[in-house]
N, CA, C and O atoms as a CHARMM CRD file, in Angstrom:
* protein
*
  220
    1    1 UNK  N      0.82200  -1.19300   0.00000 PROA 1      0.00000
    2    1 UNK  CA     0.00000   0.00000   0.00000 PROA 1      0.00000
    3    1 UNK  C      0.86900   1.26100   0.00000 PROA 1      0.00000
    4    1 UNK  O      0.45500   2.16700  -0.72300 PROA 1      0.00000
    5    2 UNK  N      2.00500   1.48200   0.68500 PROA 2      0.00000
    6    2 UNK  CA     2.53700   2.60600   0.53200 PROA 2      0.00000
    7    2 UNK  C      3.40500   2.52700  -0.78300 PROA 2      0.00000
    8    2 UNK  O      4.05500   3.54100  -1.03900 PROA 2      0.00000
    9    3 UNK  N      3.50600   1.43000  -1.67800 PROA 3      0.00000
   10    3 UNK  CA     4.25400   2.11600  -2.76500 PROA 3      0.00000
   11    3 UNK  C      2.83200   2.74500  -3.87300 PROA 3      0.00000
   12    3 UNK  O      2.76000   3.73300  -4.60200 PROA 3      0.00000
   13    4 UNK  N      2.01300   1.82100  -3.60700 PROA 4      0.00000
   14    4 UNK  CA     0.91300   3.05600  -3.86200 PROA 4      0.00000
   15    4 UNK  C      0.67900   4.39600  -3.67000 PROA 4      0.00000
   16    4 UNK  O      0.56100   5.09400  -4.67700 PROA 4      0.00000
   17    5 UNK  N      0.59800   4.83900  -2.70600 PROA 5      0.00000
   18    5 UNK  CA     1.29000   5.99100  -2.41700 PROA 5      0.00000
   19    5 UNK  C      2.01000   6.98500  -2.30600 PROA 5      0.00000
   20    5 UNK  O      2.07800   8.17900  -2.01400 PROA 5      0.00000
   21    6 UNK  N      2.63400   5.91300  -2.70500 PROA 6      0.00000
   22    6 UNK  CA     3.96000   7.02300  -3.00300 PROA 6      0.00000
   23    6 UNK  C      3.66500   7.52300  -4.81800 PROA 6      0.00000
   24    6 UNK  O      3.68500   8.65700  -5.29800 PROA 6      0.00000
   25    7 UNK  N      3.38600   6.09800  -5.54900 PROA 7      0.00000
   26    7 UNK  CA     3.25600   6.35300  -7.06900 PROA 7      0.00000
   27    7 UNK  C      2.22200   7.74500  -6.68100 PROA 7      0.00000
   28    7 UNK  O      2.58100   8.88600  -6.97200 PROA 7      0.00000
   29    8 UNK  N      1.15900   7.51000  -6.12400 PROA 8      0.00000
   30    8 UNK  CA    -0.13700   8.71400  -6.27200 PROA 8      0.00000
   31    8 UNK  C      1.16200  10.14400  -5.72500 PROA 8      0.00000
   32    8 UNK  O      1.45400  10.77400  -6.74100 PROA 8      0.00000
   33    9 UNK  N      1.48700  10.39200  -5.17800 PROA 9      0.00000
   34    9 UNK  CA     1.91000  11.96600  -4.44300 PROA 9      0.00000
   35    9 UNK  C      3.07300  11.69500  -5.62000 PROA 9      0.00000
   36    9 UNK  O      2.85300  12.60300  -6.42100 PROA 9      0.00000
   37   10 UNK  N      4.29500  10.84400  -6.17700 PROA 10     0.00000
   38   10 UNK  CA     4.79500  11.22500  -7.32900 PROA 10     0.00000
   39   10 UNK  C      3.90600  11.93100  -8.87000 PROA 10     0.00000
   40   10 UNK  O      4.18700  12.80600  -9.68900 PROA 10     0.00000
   41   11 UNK  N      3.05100  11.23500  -8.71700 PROA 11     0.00000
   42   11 UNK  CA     1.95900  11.05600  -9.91600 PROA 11     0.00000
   43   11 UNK  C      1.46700  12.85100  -9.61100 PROA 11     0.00000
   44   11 UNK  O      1.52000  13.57700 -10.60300 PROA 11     0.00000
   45   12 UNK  N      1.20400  13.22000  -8.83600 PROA 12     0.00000
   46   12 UNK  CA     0.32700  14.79200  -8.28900 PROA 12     0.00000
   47   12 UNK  C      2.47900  15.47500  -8.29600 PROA 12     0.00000
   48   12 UNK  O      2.88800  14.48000  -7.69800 PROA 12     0.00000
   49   13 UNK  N      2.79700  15.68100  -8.35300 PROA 13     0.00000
   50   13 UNK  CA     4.30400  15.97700  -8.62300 PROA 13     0.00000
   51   13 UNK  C      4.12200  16.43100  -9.66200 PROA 13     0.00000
   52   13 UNK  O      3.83500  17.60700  -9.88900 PROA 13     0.00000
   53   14 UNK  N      4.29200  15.37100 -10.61700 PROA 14     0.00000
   54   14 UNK  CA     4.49800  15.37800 -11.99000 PROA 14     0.00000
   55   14 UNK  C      3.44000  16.15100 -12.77600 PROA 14     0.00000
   56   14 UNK  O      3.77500  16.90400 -13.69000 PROA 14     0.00000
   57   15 UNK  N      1.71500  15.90600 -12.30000 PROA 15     0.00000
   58   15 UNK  CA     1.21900  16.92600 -12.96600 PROA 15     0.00000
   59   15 UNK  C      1.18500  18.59000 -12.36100 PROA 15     0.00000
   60   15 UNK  O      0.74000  19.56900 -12.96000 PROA 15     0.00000
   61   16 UNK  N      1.81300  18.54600 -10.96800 PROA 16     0.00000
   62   16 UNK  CA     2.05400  19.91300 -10.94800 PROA 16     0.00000
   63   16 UNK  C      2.69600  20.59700 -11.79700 PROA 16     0.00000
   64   16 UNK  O      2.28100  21.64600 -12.29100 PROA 16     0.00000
   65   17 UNK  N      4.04200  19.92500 -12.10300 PROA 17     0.00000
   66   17 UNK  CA     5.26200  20.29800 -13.16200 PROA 17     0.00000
   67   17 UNK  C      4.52800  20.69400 -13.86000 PROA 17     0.00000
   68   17 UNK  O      4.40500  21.91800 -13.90500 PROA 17     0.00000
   69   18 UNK  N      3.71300  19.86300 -14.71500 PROA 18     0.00000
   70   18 UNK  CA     3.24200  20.14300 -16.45900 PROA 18     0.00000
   71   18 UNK  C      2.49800  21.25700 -16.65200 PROA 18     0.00000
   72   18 UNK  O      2.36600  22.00700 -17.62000 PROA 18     0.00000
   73   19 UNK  N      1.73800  21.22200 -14.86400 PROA 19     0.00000
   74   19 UNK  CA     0.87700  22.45700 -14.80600 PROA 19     0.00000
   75   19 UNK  C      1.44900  24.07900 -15.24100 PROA 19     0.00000
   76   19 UNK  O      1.02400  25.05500 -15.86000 PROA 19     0.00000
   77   20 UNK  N      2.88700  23.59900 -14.36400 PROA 20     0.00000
   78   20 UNK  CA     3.75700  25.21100 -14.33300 PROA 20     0.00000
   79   20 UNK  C      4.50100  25.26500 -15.50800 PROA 20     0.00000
   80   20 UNK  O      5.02300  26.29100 -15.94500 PROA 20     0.00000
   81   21 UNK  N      4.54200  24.36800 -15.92400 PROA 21     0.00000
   82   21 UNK  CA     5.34700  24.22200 -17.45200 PROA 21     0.00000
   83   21 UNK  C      4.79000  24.86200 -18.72800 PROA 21     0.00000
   84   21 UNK  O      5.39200  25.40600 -19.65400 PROA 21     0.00000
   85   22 UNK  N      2.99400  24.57700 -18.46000 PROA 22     0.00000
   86   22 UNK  CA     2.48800  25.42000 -19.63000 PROA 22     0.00000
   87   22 UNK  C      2.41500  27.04600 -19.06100 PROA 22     0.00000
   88   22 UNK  O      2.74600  28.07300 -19.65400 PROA 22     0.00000
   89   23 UNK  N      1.86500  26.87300 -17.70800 PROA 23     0.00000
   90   23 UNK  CA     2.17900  28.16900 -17.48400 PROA 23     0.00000
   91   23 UNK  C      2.87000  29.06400 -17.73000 PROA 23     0.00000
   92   23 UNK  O      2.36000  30.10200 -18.15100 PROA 23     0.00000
   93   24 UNK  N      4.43100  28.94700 -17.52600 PROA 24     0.00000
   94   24 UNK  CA     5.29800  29.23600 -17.95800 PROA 24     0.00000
   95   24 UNK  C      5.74600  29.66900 -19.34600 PROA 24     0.00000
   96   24 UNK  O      6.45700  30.61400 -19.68700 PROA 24     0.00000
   97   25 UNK  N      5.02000  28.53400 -20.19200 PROA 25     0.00000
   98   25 UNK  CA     5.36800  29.28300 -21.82900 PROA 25     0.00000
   99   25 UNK  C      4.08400  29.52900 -22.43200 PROA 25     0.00000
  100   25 UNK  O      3.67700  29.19800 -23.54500 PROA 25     0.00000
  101   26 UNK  N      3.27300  30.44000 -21.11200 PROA 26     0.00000
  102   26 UNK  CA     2.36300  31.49700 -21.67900 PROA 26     0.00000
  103   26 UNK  C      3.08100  32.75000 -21.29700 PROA 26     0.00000
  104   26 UNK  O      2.31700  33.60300 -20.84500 PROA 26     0.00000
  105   27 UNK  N      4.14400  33.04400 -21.34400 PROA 27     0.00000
  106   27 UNK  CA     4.45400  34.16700 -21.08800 PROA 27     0.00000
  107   27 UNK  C      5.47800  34.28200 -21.95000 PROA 27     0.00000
  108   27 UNK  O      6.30100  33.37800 -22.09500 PROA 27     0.00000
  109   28 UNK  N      5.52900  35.65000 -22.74100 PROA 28     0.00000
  110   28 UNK  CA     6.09600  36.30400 -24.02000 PROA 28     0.00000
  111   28 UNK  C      7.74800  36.09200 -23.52400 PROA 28     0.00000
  112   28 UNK  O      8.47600  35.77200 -24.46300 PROA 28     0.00000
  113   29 UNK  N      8.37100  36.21200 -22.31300 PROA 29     0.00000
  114   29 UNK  CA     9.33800  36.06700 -22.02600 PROA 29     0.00000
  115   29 UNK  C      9.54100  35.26800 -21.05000 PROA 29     0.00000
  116   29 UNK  O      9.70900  35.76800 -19.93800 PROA 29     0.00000
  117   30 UNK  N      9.57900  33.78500 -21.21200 PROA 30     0.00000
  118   30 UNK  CA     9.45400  32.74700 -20.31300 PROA 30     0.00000
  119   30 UNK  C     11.32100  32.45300 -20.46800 PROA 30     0.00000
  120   30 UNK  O     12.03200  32.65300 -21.45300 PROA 30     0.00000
  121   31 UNK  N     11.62300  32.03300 -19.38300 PROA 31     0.00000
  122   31 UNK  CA    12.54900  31.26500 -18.94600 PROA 31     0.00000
  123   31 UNK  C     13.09700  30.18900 -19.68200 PROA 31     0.00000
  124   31 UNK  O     13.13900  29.23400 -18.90700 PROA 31     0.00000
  125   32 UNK  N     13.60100  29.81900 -20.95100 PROA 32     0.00000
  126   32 UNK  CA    13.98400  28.44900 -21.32600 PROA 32     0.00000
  127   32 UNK  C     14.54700  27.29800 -20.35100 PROA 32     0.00000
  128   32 UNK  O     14.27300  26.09900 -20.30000 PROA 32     0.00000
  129   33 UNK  N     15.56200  28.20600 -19.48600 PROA 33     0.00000
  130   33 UNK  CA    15.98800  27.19200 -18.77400 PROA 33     0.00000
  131   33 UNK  C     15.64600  26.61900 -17.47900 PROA 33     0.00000
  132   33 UNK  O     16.05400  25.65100 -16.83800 PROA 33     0.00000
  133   34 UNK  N     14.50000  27.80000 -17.24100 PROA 34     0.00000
  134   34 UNK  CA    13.49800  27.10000 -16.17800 PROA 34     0.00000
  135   34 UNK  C     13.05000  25.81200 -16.77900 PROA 34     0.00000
  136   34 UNK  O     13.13900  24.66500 -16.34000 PROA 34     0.00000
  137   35 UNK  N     12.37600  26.43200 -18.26200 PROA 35     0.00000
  138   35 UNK  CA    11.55200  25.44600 -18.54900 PROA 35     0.00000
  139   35 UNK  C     11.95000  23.85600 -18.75000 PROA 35     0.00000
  140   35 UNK  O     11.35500  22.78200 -18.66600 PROA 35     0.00000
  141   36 UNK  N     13.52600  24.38100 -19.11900 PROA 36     0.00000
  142   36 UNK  CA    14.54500  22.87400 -19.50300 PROA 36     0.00000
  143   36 UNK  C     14.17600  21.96400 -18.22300 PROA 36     0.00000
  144   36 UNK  O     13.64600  20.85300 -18.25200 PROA 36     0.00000
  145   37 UNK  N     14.67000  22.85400 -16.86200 PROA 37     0.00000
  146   37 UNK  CA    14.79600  22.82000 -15.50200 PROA 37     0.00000
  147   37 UNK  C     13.83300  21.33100 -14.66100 PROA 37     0.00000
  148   37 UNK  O     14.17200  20.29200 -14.09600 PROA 37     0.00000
  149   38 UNK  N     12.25000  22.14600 -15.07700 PROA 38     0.00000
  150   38 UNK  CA    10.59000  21.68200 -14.90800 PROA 38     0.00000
  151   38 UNK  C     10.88900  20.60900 -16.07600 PROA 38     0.00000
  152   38 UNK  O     10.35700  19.57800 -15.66400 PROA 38     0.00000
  153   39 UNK  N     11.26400  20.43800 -16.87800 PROA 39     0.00000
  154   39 UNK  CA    11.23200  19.03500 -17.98400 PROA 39     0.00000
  155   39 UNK  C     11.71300  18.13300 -16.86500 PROA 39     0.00000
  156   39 UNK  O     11.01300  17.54400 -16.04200 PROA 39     0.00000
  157   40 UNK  N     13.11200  18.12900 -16.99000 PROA 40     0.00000
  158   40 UNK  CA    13.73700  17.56100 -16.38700 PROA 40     0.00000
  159   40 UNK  C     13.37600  16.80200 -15.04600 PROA 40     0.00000
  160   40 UNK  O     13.62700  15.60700 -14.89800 PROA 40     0.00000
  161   41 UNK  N     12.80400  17.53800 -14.13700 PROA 41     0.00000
  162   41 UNK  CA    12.19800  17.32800 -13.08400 PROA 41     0.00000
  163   41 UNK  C     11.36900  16.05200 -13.14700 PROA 41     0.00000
  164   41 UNK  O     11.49000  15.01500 -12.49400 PROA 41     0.00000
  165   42 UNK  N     10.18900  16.50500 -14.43100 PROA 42     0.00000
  166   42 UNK  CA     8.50200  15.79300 -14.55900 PROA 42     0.00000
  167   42 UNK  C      9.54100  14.44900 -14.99200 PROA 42     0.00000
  168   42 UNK  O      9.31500  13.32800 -14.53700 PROA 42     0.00000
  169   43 UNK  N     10.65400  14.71200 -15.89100 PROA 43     0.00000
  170   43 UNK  CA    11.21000  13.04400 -16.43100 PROA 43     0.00000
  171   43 UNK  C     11.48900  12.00400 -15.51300 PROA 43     0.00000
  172   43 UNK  O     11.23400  10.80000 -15.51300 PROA 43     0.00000
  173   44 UNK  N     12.47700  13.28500 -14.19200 PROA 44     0.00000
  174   44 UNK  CA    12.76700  12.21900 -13.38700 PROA 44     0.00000
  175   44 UNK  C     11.43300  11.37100 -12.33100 PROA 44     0.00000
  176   44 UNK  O     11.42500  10.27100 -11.77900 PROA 44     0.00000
  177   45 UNK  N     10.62700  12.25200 -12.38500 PROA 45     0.00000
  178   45 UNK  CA     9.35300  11.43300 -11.47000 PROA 45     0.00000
  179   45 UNK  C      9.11500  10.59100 -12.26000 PROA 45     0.00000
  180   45 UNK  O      9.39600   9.46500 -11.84900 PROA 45     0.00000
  181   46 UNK  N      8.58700  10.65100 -13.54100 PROA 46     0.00000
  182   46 UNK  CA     7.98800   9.76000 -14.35400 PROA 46     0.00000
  183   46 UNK  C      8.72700   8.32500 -14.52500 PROA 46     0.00000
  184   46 UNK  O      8.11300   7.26400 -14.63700 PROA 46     0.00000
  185   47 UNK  N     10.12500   8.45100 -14.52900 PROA 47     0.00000
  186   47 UNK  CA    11.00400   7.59100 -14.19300 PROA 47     0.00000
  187   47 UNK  C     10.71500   6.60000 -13.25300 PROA 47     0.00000
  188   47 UNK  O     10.60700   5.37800 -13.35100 PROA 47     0.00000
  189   48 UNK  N     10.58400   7.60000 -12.06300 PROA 48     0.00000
  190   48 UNK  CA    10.96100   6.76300 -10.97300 PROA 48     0.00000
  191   48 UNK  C      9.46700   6.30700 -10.73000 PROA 48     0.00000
  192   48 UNK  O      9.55000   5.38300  -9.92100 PROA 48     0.00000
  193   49 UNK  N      8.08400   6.52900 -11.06500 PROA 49     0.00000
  194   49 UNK  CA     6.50400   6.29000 -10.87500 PROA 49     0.00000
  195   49 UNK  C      6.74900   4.75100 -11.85600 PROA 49     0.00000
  196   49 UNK  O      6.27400   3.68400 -11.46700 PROA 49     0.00000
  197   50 UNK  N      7.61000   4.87900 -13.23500 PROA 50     0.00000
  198   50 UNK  CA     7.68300   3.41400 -13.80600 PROA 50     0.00000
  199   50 UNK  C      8.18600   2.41600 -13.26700 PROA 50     0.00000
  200   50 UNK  O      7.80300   1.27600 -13.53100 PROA 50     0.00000
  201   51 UNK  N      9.16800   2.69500 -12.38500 PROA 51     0.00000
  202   51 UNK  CA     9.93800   1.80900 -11.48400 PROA 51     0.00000
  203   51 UNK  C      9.40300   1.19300 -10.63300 PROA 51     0.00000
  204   51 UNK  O      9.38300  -0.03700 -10.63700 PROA 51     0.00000
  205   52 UNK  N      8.80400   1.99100  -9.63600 PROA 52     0.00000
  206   52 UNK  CA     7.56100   1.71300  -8.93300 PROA 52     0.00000
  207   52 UNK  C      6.87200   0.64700  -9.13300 PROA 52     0.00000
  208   52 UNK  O      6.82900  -0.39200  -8.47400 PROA 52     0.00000
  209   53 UNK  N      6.17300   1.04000 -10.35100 PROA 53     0.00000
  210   53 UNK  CA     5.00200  -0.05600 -10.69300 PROA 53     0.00000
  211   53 UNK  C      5.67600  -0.98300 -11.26900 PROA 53     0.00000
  212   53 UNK  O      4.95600  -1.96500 -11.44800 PROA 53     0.00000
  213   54 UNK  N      7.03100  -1.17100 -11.75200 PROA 54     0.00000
  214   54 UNK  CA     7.58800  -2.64600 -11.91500 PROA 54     0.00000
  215   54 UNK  C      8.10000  -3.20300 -10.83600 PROA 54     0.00000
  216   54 UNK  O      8.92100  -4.10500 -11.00100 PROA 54     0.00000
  217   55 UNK  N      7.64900  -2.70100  -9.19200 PROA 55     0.00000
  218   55 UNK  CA     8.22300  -3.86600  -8.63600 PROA 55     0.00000
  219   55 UNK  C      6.98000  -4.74400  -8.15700 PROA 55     0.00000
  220   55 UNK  O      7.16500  -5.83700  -7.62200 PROA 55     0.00000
């Protein structure tokens, strides 16, 4: 049950990222390397949420 858990609060992570990610390139002068930054981030959860569910 708690790696359940854990996948769900990674899983709410990751769509925060995507959340601030579009956010972010609604603005005429957004940050690239924030945005690189927030990629990076959502990859590594997503990563580690697949791992998860393969054990």
């Amino acid at each position: 049950m708690a790696v359940d858990a854990r996948i769900r609060e990674l899983g709410n992570k990751h769509t925060f990222l995507e959340e601030k990610i579009e956010k972010e390139l609604l603005h005429p002068a957004h940050d690239p390397l924030l945005i690189s930054d927030l990629k990076k981030q959502k990859l590594r959860l997503k990563e580690e949420i697949e791992a998860l569910r393969q054990r």
